[in-house]
N, C-alpha and C positions, 0 to 999 in steps of 0.2 A: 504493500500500500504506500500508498503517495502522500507522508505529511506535514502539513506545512504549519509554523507558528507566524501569526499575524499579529502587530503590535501596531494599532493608531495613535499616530503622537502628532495632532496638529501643532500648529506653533503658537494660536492664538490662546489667551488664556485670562481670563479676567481678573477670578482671584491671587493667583500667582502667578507675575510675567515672567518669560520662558519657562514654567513650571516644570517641562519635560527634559529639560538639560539642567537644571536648577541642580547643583551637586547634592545628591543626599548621599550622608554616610561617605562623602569623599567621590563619590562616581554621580558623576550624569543621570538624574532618574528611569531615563529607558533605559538606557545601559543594565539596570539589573532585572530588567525583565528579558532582556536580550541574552544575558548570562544564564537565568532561568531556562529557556529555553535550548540554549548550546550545551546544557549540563544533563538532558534530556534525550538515552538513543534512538528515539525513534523519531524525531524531526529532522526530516529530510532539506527542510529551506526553513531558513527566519527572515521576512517579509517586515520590511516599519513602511506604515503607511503615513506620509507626513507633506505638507506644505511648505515649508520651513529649510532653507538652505542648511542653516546650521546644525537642525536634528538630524538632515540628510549625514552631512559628514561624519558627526558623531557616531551613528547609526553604524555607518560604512566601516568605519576606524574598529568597530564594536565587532564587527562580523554578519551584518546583516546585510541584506540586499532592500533597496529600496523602491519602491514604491510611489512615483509625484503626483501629490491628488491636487485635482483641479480646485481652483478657490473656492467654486460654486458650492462644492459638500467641503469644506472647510473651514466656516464661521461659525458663531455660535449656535445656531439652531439648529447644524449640523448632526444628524443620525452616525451614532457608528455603524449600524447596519448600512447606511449609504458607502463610508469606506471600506469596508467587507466587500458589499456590489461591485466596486470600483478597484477593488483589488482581486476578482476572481477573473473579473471580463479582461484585465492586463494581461493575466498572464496564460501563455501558450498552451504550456503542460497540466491542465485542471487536477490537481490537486484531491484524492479522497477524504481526507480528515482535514477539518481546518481547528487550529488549537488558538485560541483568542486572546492575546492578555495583557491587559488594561497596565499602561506603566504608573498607576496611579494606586496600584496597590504593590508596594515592591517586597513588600516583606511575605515569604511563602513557605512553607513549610520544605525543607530537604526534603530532594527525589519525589515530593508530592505531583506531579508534572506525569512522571514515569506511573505514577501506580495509578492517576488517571486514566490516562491513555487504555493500561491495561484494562481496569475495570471498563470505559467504554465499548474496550474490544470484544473482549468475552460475554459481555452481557446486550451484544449487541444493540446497544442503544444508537439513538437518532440524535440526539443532544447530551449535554450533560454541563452543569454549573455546579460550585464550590459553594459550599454554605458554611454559616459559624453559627452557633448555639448564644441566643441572650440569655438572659438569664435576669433584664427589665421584665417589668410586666407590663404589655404591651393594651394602650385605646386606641379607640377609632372617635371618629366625629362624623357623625353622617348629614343626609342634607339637610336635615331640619335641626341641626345643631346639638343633639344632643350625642351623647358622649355614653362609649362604651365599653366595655370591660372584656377583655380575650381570658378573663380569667374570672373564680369566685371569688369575690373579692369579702365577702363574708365569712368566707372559708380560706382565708389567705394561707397560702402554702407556703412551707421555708422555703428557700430554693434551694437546701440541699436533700432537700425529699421528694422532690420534684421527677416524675418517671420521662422518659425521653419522648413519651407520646405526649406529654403535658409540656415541653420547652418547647419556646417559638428559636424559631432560626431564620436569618436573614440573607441574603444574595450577597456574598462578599465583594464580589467584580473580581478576584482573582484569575477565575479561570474562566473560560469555557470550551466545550470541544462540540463539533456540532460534523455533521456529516456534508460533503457538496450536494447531493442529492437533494438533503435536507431544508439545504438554505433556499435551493433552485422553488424548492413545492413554497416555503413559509415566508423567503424572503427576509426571514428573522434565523438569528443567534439560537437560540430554544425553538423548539418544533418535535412535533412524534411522541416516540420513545422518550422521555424522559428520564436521564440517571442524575445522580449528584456522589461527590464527594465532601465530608466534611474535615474542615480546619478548626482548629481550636479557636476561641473566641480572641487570642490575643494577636490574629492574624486577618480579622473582620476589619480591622482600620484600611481606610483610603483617604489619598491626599488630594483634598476641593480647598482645604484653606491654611494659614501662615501657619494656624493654631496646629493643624492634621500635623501635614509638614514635621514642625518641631517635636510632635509629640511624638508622634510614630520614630523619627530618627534619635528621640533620647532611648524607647522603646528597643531600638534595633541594635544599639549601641551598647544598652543593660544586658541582652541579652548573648552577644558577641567577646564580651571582657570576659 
């Protein structure tokens, strides 16, 4: 099989400008999802999808091959599904597994990448995304404003008695893996088959803002000494 990792790393960025080469932990923030993926044997190409001269070269310097997406799906309102679209129809050799991952969550569990893949493989799934475990007690607000409880809250439970049927879990943005086929029918990241892998909760962070950023790189740094 034919697998490729894809990493979208536009250059635009509101909350943190150039957020995607911005050094965390000493390296270029794709750069470690670029390494994620080189440290991984069954990725056949790493693909950065980007606008940005300077991501290009980094990229390139990193061992990836790149990708130049047109302005038009590179602003803000931009879909990563649009750059996934935009990176499948580039390239010549269509690719069986496409493996997705967000430079905005850089911190990922060792060899977790590899035991994905695997689990996708064998269990023949159509998709598959990374989850972490909260362990908040999770409301909603609906549309007549009232507010609700995912839980008993009369009956409030510790959370370490908490059974794995009773934790909520969240979409990390770590990973995904989705099938070509998949994407062709749904046009989307997730489709079909559904599988997931889960990550510890201390690996649920992604960087949107200064605060992420810092915290997540004191986080990565505690746990690297």
């Amino acid at each position: 099989m034919n697998i490729i990792a894809l990493i979208p790393a536009r250059g635009g960025s509101k909350g943190i400008p150039k957020k995607n080469i911005k050094l965390f932990n000493g390296e270029p923030l794709v750069n470690h999802s670029i390494k994620y993926a080189k440290n991984c044997n069954f990725i056949d190409e790493i693909y950065v999808s980007t606008d940005d001269e300077e991501i290009s070269l980094i990229s390139s310097k990193a061992g990836a091959s790149v990708i130049k997406r047109p302005i038009n799906i590179s602003g803000d309102n931009a879909t990563t599904e649009s750059a996934i679209k935009h990176t499948l129809k580039s390239l010549s050799k269509k690719p069986d597994i496409i493996v997705l991952l967000q430079p905005t969550s850089p911190y990922r569990p060792k060899d977790s990448l590899q035991e994905a893949l695997n689990k996708f493989i064998n269990n023949n799934y159509d998709s598959l995304l990374s989850i972490s475990p909260t362990h908040r007690f999770i409301w909603s607000i609906d549309k007549k404003n009232n507010l609700k409880a995912s839980y008993d809250f009369l009956k409030r439970p510790r959370r370490q008695d908490l059974k794995k049927s009773e934790i909520n879990f969240i979409e990390n943005g770590s990973l995904y893996i989705f099938k070509y086929e998949s994407f062709l029918l749904s046009e989307n990241r997730l489709g079909g088959k559904i599988g997931y892998v889960e990550f510890d909760e201390e690996f649920s962070h992604e960087i949107d803002t200064y605060y992420d950023f810092k915290f997540l790189e004191g986080l990565v740094k505690n746990e690297t000494n």
